[in-house]
N, C-alpha and C positions, 0 to 999 in steps of 0.2 A: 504494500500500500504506500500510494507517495506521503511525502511528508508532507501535514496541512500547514502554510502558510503560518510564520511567526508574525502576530498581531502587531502593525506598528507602537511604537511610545504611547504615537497621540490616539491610539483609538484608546488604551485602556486609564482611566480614571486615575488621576494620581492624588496622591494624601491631599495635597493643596485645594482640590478643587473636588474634595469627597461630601459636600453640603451641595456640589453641582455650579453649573457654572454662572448661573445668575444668582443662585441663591446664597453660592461666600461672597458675592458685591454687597448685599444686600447687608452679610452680615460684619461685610465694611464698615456700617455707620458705628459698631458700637452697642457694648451693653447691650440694657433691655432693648435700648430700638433697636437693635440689628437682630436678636432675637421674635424680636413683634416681626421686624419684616419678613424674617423666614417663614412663620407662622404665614403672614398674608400669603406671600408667595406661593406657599403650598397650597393653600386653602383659596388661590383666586379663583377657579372655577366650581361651579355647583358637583357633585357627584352622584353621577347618574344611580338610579336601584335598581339593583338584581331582584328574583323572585325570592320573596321571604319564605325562611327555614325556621324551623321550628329542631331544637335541640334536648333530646330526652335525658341528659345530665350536663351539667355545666363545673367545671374543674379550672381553678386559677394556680398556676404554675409561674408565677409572676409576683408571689407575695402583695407585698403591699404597694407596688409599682403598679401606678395608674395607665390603663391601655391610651395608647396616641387615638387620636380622632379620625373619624373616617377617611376625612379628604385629607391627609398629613399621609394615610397609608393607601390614598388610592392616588396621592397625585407627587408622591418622591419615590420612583421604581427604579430598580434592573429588573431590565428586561428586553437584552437588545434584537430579539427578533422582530420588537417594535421600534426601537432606536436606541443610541447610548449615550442620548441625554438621559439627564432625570424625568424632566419633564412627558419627554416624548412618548414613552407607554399609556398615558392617558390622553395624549392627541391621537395617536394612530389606535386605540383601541377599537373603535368602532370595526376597524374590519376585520376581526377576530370573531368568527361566527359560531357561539359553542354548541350549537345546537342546529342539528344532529349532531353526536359526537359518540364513538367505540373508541374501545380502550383493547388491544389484543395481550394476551398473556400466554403464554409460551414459552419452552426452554425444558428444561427440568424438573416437571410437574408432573400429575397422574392425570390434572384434566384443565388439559389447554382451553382456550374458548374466545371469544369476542363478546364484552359487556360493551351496552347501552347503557353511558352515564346516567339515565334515569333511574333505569335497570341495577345500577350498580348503590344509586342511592337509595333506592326502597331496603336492600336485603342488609344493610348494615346503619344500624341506627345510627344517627348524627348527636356527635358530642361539642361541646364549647371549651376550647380548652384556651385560656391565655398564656401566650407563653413569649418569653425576652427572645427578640430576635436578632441576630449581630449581623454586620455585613464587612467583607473584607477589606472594607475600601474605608474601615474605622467608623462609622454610622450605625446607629439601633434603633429598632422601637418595640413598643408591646402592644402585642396583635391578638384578638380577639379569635382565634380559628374556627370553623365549624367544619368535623370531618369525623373520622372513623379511624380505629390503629389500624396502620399498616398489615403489622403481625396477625390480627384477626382474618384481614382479607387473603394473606399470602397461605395462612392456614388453611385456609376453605380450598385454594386450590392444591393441596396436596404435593407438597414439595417431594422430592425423589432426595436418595443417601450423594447425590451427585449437587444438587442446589450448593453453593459454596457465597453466590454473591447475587446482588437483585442489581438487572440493568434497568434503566431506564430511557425513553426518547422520547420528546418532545415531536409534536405535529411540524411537518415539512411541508410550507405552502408559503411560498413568497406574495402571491394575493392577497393571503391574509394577513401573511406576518410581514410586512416589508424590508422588515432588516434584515431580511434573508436576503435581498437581492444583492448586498453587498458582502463582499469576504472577511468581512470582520472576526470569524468562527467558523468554524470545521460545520457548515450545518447536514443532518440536522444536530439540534444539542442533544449530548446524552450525559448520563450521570449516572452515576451508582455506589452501592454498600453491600457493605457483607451480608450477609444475611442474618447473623447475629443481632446487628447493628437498626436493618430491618424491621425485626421482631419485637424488637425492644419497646416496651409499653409507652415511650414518649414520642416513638416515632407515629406521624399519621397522612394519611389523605386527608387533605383539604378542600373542600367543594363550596366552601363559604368564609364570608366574615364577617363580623357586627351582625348578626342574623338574617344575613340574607348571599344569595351565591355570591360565588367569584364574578368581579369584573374581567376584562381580557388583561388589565394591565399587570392582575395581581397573579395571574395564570390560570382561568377559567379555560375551560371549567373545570379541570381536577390538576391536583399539585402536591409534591412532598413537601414534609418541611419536619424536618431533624431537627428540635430547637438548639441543641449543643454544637451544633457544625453552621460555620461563615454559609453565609445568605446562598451562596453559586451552587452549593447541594439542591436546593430547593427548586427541584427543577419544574417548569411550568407548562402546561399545556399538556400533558400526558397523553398519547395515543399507543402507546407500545410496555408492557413492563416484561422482561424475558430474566427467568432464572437462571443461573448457568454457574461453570464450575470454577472457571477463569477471572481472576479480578477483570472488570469490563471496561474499556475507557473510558475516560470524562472529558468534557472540553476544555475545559481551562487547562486542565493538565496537560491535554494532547498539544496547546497551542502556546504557553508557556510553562513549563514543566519544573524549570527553576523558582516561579511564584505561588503557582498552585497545585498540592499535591491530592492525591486521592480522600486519603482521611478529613482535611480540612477540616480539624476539629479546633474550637477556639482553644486559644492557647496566646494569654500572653506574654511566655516567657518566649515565645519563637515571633519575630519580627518579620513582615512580608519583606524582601529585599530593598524595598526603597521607602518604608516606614515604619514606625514601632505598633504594635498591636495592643502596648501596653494599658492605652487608654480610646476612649470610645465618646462619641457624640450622640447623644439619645435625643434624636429630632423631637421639635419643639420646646429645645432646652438652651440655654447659653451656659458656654461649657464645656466639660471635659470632664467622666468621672472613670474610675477605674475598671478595667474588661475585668470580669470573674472567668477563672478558669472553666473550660467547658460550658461557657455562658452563667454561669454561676448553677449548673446541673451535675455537678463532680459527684455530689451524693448516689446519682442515681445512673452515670454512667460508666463513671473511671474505671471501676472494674473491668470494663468491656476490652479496656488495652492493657490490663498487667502484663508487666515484661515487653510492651511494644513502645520503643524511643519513640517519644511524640517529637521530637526533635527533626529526627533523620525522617520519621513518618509523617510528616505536615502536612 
């Protein structure tokens, strides 16, 4: 397979300019008001609703840490199959059609199949889980999720003694997605986890948030989201998830392999090559407060790497 294209400098996001590039102008002025302006900035447009969910238990995994606001988490994304502004995933959203939308699953199972996201949200109840989410470009918020554990769904399809890792791919459609049409990423995105990692009761599908679906920017309509692993795990738009025995590629990795490794688990005593990960910006906040190891989730996943250098494994 040829080598995918090494991402230029300027296409990937550097520390300076991880609040985005209108939005660190903005927090030019200073203080509070440079804070108030990032707030407007996020919040200058109204935010469209999805169809409202309803949630048969609700779990805050975010302590006493107040979730950010709708339009704060619908209108500051990665998401560059829409663009790789901040902004841009809620301008190009609209042609992001989730519906109809399957989901194929295949690989290492005893019962391959193709789900209808409808289909897939009736047979597993939906939960509310809030959970701290980091992003590796030093940026967080806390997000309100509505989904199902991973590990429940991966169960039902009967993994084989050969399942070793869960792949994952994102939908391939440059109509819809437009940032596909430029070479910025190996498309389409893929990502993946062990299957351990998988399983793990914090891991989930995402098909909502604030009570009602995904929008396209936040990756409707279904999405992982690992809360202990940097934002790029989180992969959006799901059409494909295949078990297999071989650790599976990911994009960042495949496209810069010095900055982002498979595991991507927050950590910050390991530094991304051209900034510290030691500290974090928790949008609609002025400031800087300190990463927690593993997102502040160590209690309940550190075990999953004894004896694996998170260092050499990042």
């Amino acid at each position: 397979m040829a080598r995918p294209p090494r991402i230029p400098e300027s296409e990937i996001t550097p520390e300076r300019l991880y609040l985005g590039r209108r939005d660190f102008l903005a927090l030019g002025a200073g203080g509070a008001v440079g804070a108030a302006a990032l707030t407007s900035a996020i919040a200058r447009a109204a935010t469209p609703a999805g169809t409202p969910l309803s949630a048969v238990k609700k779990q805050n995994f975010a302590g006493d840490e107040k979730p950010n606001t709708l339009d704060e988490i619908t209108h500051y994304n990665n998401f560059y199959e829409l663009g790789t502004d901040k902004e841009d995933p809620a301008v190009h959203a609209g042609s992001l059609k989730p519906r109809p939308w399957q989901i194929a699953v295949e690989g290492e199972i005893k019962k391959p199949r193709i789900f209808d996201i409808d289909e897939l949200m009736k047979l597993f109840p939906l939960e509310e889980r809030i959970y701290r989410m980091r992003c590796v470009e030093a940026w967080s918020m806390v997000i309100p999720w509505l989904g199902f554990p991973l590990g429940d769904f991966l169960r039902r399809l009967e993994p084989t003694s050969k399942a070793k890792y869960v792949a994952f791919t994102t939908l391939f459609d440059p109509a819809q997605l437009p940032g596909q049409q430029r070479a910025v990423l190996q498309w389409p995105y893929v990502e993946g986890l062990r299957i351990d990692e998988a399983t793990h009761p914090l891991a989930m599908l995402a098909v909502g948030l604030y009570g009602q679906t995904l929008l396209g920017q936040n990756g409707a309509p279904i999405r992982l989201v690992a809360p202990w692993k940097y934002g790029f795990k989180g992969i959006k738009s799901i059409v494909k998830i295949r078990l297999v025995a071989d650790q599976p590629p990911t994009s960042w990795n495949l496209s810069a392999p010095h900055e982002y490794g498979f595991y991507a688990n927050v950590n910050p005593a390991v530094d991304h090559p051209r900034w510290s990960q030691a500290k974090e910006r928790r949008i609609g906040e002025f400031g800087r407060r300190k990463t927690l190891p593993f997102n502040g989730y160590a209690d309940q996943v550190a075990s999953l790497y004894s004896g694996l250098d998170l260092a050499k494994n990042f």
